[in-house]
N, C-alpha and C positions, 0 to 999 in steps of 0.2 A: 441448360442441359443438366439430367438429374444426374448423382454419381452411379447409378446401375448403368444408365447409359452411356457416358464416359466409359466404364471397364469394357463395354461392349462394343463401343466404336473403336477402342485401344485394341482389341480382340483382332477385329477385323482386318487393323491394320498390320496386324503380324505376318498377315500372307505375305507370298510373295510379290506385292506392288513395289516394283521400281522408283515409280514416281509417287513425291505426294505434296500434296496440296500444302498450302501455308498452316491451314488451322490444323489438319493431317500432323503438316513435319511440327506443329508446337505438341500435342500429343504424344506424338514418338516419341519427342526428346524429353517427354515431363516436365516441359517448360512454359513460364506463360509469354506475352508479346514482345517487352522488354526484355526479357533474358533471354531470351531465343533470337531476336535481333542482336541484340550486342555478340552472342558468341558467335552467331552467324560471319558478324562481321572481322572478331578476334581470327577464327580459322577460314576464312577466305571462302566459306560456303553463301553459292549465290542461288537463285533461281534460274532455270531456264526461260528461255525464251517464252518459254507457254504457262509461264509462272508457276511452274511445277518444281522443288526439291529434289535433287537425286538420293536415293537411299543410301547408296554408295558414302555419298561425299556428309552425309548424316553420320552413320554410321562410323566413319574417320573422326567428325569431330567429335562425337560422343567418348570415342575411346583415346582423346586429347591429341590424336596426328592433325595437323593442318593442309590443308588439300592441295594439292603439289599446283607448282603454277604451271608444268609441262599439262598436266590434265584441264586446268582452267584454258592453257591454249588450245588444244582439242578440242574444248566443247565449243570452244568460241568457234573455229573454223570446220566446228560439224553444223555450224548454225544452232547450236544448243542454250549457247547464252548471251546475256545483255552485251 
């Protein structure tokens, strides 16, 4: 991927999509696969069931909250995740 298109798929991604993709939420986060796994794992951001990211719970660890475990039970008993 050249870097014009990177800025332009980073672009895209600023709408309002809720959900996003693995290679999506590593973009978002200005991260590559390794560091975006491990803090994934540090703030308890997981994927959905449909292997989707929530923006939400990005957006939390970006700005260094770690994602409440009342929400991870949520999503788990809305059938949202693993």
């Amino acid at each position: 991927m050249k870097e014009f298109e990177a800025i332009v798929f980073k672009a895209v991604l600023m709408c309002n999509k809720p959900f996003l993709k693995p290679d999506e939420a590593m973009l978002y986060c200005n991260l590559k696969r390794s560091q975006f796994l491990k803090k994934c794992k540090a703030f308890g951001v997981v994927k959905n069931e449909g292997g989707y990211y929530v923006r939400e719970e990005l957006n939390m660890m970006l700005s260094g909250e770690s994602v409440s475990v009342s929400s991870l039970v949520m999503n788990l008993v809305a059938g949202g995740g693993k």
